[in-house]
Every structure is written in C-alpha cells, then in structure tokens.
PyMOL Python script that loads the backbone (N, CA, C, O; Angstrom):
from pymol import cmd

cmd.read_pdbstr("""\
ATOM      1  N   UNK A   1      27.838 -24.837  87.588  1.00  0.00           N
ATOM      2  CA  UNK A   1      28.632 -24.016  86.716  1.00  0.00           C
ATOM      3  C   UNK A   1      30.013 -24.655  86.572  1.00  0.00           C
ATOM      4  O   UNK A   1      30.625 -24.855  87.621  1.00  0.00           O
ATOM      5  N   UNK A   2      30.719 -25.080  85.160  1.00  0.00           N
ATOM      6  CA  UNK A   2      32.077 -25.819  85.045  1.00  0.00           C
ATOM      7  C   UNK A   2      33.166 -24.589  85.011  1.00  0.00           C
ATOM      8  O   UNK A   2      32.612 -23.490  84.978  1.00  0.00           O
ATOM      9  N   UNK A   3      33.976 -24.565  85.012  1.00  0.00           N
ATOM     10  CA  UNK A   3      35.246 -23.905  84.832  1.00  0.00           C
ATOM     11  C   UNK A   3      35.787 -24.327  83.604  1.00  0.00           C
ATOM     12  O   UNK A   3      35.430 -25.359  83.036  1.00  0.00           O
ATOM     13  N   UNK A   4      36.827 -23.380  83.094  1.00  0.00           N
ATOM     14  CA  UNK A   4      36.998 -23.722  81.740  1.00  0.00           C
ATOM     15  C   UNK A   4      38.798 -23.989  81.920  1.00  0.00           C
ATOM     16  O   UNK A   4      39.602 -23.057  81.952  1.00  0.00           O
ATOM     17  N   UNK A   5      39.205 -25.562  82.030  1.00  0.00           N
ATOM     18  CA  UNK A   5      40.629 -25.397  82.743  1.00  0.00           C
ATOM     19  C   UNK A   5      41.410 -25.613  81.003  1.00  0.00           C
ATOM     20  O   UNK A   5      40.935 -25.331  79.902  1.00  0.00           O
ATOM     21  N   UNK A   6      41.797 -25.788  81.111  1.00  0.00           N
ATOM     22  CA  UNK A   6      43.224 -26.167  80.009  1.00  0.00           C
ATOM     23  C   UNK A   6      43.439 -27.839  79.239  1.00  0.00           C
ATOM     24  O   UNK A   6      44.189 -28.326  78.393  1.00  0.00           O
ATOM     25  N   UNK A   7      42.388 -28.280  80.039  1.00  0.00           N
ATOM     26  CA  UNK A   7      42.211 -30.126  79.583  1.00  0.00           C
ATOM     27  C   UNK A   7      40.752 -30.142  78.838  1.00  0.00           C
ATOM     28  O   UNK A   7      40.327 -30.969  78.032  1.00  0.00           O
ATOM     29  N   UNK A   8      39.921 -28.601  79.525  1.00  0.00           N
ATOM     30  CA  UNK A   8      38.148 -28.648  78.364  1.00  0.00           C
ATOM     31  C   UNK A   8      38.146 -27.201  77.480  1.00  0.00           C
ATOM     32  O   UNK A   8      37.100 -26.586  77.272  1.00  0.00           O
ATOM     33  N   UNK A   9      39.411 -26.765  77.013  1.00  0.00           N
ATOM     34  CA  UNK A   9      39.015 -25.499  76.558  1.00  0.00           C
ATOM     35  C   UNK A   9      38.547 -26.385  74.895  1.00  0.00           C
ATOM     36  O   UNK A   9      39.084 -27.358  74.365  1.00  0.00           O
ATOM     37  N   UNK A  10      37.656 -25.763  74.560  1.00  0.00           N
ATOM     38  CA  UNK A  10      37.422 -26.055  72.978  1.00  0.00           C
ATOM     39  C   UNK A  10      38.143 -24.906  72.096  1.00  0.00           C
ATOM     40  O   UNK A  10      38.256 -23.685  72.206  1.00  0.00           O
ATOM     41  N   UNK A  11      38.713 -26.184  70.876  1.00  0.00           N
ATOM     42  CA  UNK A  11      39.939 -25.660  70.043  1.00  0.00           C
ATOM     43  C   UNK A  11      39.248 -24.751  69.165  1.00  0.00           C
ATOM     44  O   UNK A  11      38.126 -24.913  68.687  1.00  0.00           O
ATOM     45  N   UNK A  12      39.990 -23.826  69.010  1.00  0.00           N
ATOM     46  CA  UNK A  12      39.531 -22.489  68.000  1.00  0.00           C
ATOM     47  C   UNK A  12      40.272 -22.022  66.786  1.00  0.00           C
ATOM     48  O   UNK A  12      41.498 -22.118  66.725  1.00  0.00           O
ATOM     49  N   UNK A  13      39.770 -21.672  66.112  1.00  0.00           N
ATOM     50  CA  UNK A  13      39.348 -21.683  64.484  1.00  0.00           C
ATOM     51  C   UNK A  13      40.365 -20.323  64.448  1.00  0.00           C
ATOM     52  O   UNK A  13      40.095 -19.668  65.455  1.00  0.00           O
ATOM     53  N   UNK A  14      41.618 -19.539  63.528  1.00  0.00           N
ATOM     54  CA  UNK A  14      41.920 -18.382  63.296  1.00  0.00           C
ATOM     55  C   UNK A  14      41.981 -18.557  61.603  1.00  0.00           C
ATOM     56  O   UNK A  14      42.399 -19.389  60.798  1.00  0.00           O
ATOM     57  N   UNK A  15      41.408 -17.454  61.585  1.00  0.00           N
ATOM     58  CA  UNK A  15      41.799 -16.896  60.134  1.00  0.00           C
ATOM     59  C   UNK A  15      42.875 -16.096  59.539  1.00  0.00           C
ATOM     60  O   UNK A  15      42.704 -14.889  59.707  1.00  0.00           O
ATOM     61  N   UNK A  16      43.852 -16.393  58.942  1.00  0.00           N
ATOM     62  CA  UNK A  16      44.999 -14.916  58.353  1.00  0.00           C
ATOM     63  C   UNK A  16      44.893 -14.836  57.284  1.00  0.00           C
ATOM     64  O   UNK A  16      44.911 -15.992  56.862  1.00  0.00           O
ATOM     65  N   UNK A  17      44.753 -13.988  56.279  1.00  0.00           N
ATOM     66  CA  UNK A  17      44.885 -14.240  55.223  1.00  0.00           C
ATOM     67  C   UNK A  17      46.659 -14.017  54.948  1.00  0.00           C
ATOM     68  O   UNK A  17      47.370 -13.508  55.815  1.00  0.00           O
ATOM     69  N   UNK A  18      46.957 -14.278  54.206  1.00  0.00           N
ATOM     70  CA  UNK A  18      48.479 -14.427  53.126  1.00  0.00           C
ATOM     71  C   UNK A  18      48.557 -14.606  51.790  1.00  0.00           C
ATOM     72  O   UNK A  18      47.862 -15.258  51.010  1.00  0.00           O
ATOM     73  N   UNK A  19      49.597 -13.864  51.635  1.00  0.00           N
ATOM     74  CA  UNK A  19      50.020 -13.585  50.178  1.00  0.00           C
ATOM     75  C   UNK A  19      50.862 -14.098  49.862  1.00  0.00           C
ATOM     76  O   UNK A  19      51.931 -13.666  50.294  1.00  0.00           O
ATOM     77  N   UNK A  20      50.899 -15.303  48.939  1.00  0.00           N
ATOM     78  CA  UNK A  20      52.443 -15.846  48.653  1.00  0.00           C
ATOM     79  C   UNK A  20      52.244 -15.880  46.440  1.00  0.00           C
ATOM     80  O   UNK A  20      51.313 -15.909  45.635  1.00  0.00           O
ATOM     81  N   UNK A  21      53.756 -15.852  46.392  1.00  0.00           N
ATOM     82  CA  UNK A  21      53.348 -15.612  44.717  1.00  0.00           C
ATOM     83  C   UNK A  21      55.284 -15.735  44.458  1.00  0.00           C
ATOM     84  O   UNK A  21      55.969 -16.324  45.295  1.00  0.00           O
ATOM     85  N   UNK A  22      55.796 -15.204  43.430  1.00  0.00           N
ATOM     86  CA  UNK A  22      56.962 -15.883  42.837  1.00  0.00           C
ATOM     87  C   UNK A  22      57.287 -14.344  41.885  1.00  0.00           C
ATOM     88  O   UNK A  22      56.376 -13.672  41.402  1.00  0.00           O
ATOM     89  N   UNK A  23      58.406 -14.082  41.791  1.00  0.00           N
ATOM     90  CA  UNK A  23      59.026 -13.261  40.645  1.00  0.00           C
ATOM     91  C   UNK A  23      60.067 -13.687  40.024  1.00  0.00           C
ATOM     92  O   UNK A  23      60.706 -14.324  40.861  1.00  0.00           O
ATOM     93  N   UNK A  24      60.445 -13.698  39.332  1.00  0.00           N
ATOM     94  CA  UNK A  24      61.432 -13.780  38.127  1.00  0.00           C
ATOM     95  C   UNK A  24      62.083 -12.687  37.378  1.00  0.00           C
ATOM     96  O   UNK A  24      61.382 -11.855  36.802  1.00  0.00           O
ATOM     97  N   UNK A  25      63.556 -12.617  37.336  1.00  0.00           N
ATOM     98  CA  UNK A  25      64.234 -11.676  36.550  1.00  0.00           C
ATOM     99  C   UNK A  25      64.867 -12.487  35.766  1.00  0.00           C
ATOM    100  O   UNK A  25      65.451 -13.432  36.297  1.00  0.00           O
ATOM    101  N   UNK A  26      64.920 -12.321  34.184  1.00  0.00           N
ATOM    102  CA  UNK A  26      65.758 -12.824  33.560  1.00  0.00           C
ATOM    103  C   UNK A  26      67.341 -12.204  33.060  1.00  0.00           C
ATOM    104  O   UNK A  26      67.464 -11.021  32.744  1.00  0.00           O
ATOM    105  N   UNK A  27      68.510 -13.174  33.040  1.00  0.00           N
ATOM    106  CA  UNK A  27      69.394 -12.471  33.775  1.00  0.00           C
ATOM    107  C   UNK A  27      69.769 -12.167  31.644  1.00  0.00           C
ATOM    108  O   UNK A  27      70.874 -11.741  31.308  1.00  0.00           O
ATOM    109  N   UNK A  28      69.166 -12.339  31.049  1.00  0.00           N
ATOM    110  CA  UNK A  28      69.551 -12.170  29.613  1.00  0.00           C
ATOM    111  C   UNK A  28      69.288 -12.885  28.810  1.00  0.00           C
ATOM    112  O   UNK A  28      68.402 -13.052  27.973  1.00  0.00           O
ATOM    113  N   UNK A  29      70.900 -13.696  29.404  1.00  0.00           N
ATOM    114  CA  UNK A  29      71.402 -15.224  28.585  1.00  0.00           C
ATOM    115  C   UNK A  29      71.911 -15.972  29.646  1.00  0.00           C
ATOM    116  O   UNK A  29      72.317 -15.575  30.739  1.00  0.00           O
ATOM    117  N   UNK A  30      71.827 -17.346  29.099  1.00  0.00           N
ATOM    118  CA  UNK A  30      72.286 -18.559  29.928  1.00  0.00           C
ATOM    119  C   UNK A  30      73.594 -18.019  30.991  1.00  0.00           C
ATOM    120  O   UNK A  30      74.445 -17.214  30.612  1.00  0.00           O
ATOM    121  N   UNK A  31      73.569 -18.536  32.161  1.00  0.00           N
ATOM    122  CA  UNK A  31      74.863 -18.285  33.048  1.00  0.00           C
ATOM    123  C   UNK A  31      75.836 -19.079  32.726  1.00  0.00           C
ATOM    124  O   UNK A  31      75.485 -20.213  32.401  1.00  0.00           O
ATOM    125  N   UNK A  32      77.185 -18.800  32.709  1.00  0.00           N
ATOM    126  CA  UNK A  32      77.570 -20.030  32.471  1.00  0.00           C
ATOM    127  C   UNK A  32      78.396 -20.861  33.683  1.00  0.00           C
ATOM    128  O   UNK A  32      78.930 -21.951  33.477  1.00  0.00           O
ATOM    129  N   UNK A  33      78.412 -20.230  34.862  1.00  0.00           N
ATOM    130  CA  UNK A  33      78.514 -21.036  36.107  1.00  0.00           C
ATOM    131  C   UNK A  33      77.847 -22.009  36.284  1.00  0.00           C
ATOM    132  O   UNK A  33      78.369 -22.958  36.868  1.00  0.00           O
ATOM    133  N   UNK A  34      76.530 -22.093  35.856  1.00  0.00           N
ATOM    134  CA  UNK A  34      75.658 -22.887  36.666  1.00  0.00           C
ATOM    135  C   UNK A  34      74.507 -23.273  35.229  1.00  0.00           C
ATOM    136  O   UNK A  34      73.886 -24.330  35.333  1.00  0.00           O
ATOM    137  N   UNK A  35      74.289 -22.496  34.076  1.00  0.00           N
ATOM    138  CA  UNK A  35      73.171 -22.703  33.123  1.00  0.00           C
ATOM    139  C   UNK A  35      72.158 -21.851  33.144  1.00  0.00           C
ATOM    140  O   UNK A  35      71.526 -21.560  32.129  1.00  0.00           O
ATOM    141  N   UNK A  36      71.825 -21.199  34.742  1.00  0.00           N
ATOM    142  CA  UNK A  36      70.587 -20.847  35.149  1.00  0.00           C
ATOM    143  C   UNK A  36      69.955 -19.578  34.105  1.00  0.00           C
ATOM    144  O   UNK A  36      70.903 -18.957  33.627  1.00  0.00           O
ATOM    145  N   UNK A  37      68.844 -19.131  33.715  1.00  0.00           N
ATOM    146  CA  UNK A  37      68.814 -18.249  33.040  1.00  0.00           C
ATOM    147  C   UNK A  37      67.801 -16.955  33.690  1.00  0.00           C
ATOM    148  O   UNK A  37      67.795 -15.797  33.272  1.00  0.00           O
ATOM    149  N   UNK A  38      67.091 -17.423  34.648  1.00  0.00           N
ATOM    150  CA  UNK A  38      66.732 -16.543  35.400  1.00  0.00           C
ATOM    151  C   UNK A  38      66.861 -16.493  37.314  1.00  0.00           C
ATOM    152  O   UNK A  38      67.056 -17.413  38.109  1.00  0.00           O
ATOM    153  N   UNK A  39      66.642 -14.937  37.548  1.00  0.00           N
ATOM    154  CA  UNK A  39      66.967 -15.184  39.459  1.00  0.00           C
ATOM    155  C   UNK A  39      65.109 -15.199  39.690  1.00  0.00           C
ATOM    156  O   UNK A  39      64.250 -14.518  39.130  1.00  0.00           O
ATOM    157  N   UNK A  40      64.999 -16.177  40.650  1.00  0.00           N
ATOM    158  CA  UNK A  40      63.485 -16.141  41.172  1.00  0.00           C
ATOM    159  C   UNK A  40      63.320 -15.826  42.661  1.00  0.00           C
ATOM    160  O   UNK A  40      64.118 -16.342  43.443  1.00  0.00           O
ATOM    161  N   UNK A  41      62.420 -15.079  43.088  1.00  0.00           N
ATOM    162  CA  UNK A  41      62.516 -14.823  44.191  1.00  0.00           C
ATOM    163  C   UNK A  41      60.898 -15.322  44.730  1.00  0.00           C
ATOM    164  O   UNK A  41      59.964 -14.913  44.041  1.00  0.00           O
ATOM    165  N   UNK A  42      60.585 -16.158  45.896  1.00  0.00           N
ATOM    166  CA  UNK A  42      59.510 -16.509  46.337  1.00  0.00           C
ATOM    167  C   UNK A  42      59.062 -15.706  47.554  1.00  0.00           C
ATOM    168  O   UNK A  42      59.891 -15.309  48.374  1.00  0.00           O
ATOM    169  N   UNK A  43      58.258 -15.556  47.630  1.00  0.00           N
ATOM    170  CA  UNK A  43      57.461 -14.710  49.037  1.00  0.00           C
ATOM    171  C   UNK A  43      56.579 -15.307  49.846  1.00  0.00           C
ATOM    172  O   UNK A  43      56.173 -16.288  49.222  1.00  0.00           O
ATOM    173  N   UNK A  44      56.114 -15.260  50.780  1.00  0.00           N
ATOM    174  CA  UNK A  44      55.215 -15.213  51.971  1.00  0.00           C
ATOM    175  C   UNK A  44      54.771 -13.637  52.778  1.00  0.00           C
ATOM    176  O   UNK A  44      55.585 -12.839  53.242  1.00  0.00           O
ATOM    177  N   UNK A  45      53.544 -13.514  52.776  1.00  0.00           N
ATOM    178  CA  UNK A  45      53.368 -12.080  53.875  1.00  0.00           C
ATOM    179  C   UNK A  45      52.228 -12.363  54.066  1.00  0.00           C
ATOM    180  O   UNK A  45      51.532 -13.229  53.536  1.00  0.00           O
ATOM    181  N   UNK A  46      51.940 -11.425  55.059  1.00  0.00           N
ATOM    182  CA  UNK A  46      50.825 -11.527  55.561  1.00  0.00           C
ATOM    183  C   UNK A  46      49.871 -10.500  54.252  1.00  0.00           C
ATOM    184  O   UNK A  46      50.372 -10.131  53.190  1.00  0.00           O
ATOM    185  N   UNK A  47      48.732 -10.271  54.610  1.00  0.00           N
ATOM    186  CA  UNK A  47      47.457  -9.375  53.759  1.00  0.00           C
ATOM    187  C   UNK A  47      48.430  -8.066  54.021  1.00  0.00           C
ATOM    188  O   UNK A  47      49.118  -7.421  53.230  1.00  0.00           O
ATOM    189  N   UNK A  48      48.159  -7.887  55.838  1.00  0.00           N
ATOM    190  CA  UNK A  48      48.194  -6.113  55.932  1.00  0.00           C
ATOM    191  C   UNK A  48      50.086  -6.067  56.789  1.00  0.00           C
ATOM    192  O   UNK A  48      50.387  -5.458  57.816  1.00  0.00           O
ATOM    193  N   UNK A  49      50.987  -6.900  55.933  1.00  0.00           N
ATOM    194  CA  UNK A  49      51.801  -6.419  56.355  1.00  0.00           C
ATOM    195  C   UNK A  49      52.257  -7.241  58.270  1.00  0.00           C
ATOM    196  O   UNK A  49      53.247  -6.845  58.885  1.00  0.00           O
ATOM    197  N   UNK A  50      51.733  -7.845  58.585  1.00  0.00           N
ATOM    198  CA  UNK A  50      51.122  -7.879  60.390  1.00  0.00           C
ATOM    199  C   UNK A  50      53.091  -8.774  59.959  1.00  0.00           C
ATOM    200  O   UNK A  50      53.735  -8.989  58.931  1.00  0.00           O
ATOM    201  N   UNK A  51      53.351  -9.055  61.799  1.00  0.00           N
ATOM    202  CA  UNK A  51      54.174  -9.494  61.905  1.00  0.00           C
ATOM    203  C   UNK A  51      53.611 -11.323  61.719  1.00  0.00           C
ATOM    204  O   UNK A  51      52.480 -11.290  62.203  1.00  0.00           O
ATOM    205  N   UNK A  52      53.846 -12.604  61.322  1.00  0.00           N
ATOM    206  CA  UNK A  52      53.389 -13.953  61.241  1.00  0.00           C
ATOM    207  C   UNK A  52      54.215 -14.527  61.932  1.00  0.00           C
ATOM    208  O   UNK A  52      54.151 -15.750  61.805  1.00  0.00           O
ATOM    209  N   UNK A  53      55.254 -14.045  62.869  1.00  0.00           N
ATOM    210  CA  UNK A  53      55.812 -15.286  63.579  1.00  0.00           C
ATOM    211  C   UNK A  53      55.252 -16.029  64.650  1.00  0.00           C
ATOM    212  O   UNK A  53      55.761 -17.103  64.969  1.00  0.00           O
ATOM    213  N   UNK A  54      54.106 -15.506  65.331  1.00  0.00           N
ATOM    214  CA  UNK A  54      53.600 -16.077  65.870  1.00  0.00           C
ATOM    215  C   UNK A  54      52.483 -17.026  65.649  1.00  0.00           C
ATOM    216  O   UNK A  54      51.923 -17.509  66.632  1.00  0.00           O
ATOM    217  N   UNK A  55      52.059 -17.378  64.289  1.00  0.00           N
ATOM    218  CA  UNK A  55      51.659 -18.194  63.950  1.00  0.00           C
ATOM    219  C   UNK A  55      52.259 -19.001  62.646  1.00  0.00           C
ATOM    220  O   UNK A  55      51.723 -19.977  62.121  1.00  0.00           O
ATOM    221  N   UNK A  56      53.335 -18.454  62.291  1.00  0.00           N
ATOM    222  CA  UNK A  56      54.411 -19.144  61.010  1.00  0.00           C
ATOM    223  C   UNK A  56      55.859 -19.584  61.470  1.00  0.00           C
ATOM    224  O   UNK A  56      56.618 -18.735  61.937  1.00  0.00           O
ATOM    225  N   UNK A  57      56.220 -20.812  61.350  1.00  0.00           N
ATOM    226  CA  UNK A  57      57.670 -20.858  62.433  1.00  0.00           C
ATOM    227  C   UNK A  57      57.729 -21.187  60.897  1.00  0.00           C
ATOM    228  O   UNK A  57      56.665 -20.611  60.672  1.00  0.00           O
ATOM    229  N   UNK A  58      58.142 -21.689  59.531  1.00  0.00           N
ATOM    230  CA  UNK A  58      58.470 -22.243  58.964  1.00  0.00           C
ATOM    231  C   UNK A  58      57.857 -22.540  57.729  1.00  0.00           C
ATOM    232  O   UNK A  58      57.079 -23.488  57.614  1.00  0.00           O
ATOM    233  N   UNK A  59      58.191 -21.707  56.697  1.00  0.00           N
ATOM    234  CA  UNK A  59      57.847 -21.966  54.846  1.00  0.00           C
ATOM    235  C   UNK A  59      58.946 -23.012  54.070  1.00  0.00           C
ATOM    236  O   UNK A  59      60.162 -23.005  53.879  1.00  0.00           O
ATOM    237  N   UNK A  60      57.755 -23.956  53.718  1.00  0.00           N
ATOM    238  CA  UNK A  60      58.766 -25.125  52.453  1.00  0.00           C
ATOM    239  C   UNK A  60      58.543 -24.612  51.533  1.00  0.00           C
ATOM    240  O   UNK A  60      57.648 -23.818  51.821  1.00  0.00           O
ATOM    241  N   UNK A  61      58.768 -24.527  50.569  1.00  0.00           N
ATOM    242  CA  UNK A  61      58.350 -24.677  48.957  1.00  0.00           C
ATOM    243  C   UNK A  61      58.824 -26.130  48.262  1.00  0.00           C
ATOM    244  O   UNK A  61      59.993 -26.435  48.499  1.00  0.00           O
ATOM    245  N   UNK A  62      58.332 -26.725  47.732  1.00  0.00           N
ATOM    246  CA  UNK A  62      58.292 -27.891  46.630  1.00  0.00           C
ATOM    247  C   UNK A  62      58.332 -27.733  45.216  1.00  0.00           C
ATOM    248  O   UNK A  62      57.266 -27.607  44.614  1.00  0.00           O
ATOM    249  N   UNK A  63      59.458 -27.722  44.580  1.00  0.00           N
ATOM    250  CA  UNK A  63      59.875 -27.114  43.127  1.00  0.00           C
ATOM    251  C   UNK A  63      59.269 -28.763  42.527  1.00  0.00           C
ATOM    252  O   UNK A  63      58.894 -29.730  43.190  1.00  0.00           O
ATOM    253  N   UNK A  64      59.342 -28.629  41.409  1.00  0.00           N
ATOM    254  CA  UNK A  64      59.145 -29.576  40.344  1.00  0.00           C
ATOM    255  C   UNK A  64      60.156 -30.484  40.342  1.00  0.00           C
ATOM    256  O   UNK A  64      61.113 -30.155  39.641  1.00  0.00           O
ATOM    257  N   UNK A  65      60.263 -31.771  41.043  1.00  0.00           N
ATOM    258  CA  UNK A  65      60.670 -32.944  41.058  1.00  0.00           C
ATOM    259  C   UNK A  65      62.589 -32.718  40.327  1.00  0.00           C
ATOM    260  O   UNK A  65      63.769 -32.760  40.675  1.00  0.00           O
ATOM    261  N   UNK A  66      61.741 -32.489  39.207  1.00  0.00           N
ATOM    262  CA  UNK A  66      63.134 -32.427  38.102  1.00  0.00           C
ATOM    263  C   UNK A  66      64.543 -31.545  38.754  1.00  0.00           C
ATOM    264  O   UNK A  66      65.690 -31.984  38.661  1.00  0.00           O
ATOM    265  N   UNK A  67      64.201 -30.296  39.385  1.00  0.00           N
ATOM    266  CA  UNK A  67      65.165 -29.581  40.047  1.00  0.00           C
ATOM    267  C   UNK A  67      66.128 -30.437  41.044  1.00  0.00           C
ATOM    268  O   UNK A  67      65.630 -31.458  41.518  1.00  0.00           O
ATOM    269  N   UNK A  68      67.311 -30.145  41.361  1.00  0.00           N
ATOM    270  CA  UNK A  68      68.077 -30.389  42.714  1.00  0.00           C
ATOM    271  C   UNK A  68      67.601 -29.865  43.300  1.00  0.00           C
ATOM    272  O   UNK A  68      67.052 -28.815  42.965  1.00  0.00           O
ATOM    273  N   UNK A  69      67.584 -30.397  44.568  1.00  0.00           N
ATOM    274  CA  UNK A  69      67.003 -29.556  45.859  1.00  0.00           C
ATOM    275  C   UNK A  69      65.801 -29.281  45.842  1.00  0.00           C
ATOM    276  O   UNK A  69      65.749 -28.057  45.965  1.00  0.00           O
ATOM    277  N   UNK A  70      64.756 -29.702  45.760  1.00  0.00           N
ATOM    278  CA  UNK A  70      63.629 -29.266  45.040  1.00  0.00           C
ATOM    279  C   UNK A  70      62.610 -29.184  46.172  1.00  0.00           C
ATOM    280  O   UNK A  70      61.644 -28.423  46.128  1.00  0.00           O
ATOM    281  N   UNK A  71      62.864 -29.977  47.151  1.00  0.00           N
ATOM    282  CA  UNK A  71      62.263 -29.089  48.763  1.00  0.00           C
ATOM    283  C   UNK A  71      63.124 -27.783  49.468  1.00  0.00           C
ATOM    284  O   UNK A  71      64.309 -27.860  49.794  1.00  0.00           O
ATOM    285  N   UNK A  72      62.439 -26.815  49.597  1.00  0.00           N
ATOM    286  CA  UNK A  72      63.476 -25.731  49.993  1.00  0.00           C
ATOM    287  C   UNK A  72      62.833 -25.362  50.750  1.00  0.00           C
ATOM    288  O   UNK A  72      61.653 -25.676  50.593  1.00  0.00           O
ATOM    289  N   UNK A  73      63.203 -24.410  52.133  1.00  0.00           N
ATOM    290  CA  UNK A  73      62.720 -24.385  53.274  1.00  0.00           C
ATOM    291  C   UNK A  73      63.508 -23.731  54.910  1.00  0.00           C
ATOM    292  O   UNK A  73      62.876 -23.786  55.965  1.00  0.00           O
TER     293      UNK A  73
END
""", "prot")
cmd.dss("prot")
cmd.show_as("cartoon", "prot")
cmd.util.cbc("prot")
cmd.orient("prot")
C-alpha cells in the first residue's frame, strides 16, 4: 500500500465558471480633455457571485494595439 506524500499527489482538474463582458456609456459628445467619447467599464465574476481570490490573483485585459496603454491589469 503507497502513501500519497506531496512529491506523488496527481494534479487536479477545477472547474469555475466566469463571467467577464464590457459596458459602455456614452458621455454624448467628444470630451475635450482627452477626445474620449465614451466611459467603459470591464468586469470579471464569478457565475454565482463566489468569492475568486483564491483562485484569481490577477486580470489583464489587451485593448487593440492602436490604444495607449493597451495592456491593462
């Protein structure tokens, strides 16, 4: 009979599901601080709400090249 130490455990599979998706408000007309014409807001959650820090330390997003800053994170 083996023991199951910490050097033979076999690696295991979790499932979460998550919800990630994007909103947009348009603020009218062009800003003129900056040009921008709408505020966007990005998300991450879990399905049912659950807390993810224990399996999420860290969300990037990757905008379209063309933007400044276009890794955000």
């Amino acid at each position: 009979m083996s023991t199951l130490t910490l050097e033979s455990r076999t690696p295991v599979i979790i499932i979460k599901p998550i919800l990630y998706g994007n909103t947009a408000k348009h603020f009218g007309s062009k800003r003129d601080s900056d040009g921008h014409t709408h505020r966007w807001i990005l998300y991450v959650r879990s399905f049912n709400n659950d807390d993810m820090s224990s399996y999420i330390n860290r969300i990037q997003f990757r905008l379209h090249e063309t933007y400044p800053n276009n890794i955000r994170g």
